[in-house]
N, C-alpha and C positions, 0 to 999 in steps of 0.2 A: 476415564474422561480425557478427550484430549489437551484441555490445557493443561491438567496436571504433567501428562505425556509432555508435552513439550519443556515445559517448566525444568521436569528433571533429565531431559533428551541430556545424552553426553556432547555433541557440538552445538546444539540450539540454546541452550541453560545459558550458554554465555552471551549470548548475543539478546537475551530478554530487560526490557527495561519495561521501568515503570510509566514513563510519559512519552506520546511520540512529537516530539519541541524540537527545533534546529535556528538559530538565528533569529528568534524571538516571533518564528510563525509554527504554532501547534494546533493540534485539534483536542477536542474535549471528548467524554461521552456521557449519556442520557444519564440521566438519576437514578434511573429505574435499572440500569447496568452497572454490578455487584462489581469490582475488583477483581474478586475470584472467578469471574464468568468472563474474562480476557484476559490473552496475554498480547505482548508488544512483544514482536521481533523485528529487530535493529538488522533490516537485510546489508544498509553500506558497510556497517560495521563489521560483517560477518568478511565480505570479500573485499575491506583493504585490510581484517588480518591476513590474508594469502600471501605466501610469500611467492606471487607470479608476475611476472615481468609484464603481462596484457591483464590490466586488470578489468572486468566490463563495466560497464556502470551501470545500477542499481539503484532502487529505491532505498528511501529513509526506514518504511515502517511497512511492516506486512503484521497487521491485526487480525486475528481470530475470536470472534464472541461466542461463546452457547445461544443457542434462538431461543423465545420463551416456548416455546413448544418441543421441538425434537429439531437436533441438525444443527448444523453450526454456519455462523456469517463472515463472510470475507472480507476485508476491503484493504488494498494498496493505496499505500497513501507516501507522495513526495511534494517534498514540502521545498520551496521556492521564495527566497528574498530577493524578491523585485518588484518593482514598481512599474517596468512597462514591458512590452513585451518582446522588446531588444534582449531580454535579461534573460534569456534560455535559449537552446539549439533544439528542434523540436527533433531531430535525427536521434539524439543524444537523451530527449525524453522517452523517445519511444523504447530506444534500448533497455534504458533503466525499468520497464514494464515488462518488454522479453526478457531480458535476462530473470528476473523476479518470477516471472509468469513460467518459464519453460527450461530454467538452469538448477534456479531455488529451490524450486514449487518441484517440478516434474523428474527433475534428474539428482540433483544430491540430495535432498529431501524427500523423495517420495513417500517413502515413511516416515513420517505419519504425516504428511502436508498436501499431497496428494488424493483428495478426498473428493465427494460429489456436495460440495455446500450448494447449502437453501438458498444463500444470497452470495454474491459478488460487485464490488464496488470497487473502481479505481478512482479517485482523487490526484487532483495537481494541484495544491494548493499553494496557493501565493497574493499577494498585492496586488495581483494583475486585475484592473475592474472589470468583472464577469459581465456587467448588464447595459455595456455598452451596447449601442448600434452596432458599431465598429471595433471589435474581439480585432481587428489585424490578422493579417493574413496568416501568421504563425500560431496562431490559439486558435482559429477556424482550422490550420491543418491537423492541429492535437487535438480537437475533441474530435474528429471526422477518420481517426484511425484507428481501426479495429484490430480483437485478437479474438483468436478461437482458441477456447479452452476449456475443457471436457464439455464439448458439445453448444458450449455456449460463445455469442459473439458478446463481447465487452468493449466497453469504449470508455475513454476517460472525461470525466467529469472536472471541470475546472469549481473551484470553490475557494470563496474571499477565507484568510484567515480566518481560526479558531470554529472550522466546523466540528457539529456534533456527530459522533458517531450515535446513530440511532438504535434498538430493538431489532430486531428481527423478529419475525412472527410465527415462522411457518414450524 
């Protein structure tokens, strides 16, 4: 099973936590999602242990679920304490999804993180109020920024603190 794989991976092991929280904005998950059927990987804390002088920047939390059916769900999640949308460089967000998406994910980790999941989700959570009219022009260019990865186009989701991670189905 891969979260046990990961769990005992010899560089990934360390970078596993139990909640993905930063500055008093987390996300939750569904009822119906066991403990033992996710793990949390801690991607900042993986590459500000590097001792390298460029460090990239990186998301908070790369979560992995088992689907209730077969296959497992994705979703990248950086978490963001601000209140308006002065409060992040969207250049700087996007990095933190490449770097994650195609450093992490694709090139040191390919085994075993490198997989064909059921689902994929990126989140940017934060303060910032999602249901305005007017997102500002800097949240209209993050959620309008795509990546290709294995095959599929992704795009990040903004969502108010404390979302749920969901099931998966497939």
């Amino acid at each position: 099973m891969m979260i046990k794989r990961i769990k005992s991976h010899k560089v990934l092991a360390d970078f596993v936590e139990d909640t993905c929280c930063e500055n008093e904005i987390c996300v939750t998950f569904d009822d119906g999602i066991s403990s033992s059927d996710y793990v949390i990987i801690k991607v900042d804390n993986y590459y500000n242990s590097l001792n390298i002088e460029e460090r990239p920047a990186s998301i908070d939390c790369l979560i992995i679920r088992k689907c209730i059916k077969t296959g497992y769900g994705l979703t990248l999640v950086e978490l963001k304490k601000t209140d308006t949308g002065k409060g992040f460089e969207v250049e700087n967000m996007q990095e933190k999804f490449k770097t994650t998406l195609y450093d992490f994910m694709k090139n040191r980790f390919k085994n075993p993180l490198d997989i064909n999941y059921s689902e994929i989700k990126l989140f940017f959570v934060s303060r910032q109020e999602i249901h305005k009219r007017d997102l500002g022009l800097k949240m209209e260019v993050l959620i309008n920024t795509r990546f290709r990865f294995n095959d599929r186009t992704l795009m990040i989701i903004p969502k108010m603190p404390t979302p749920t991670i969901k099931n998966c189905y497939s």
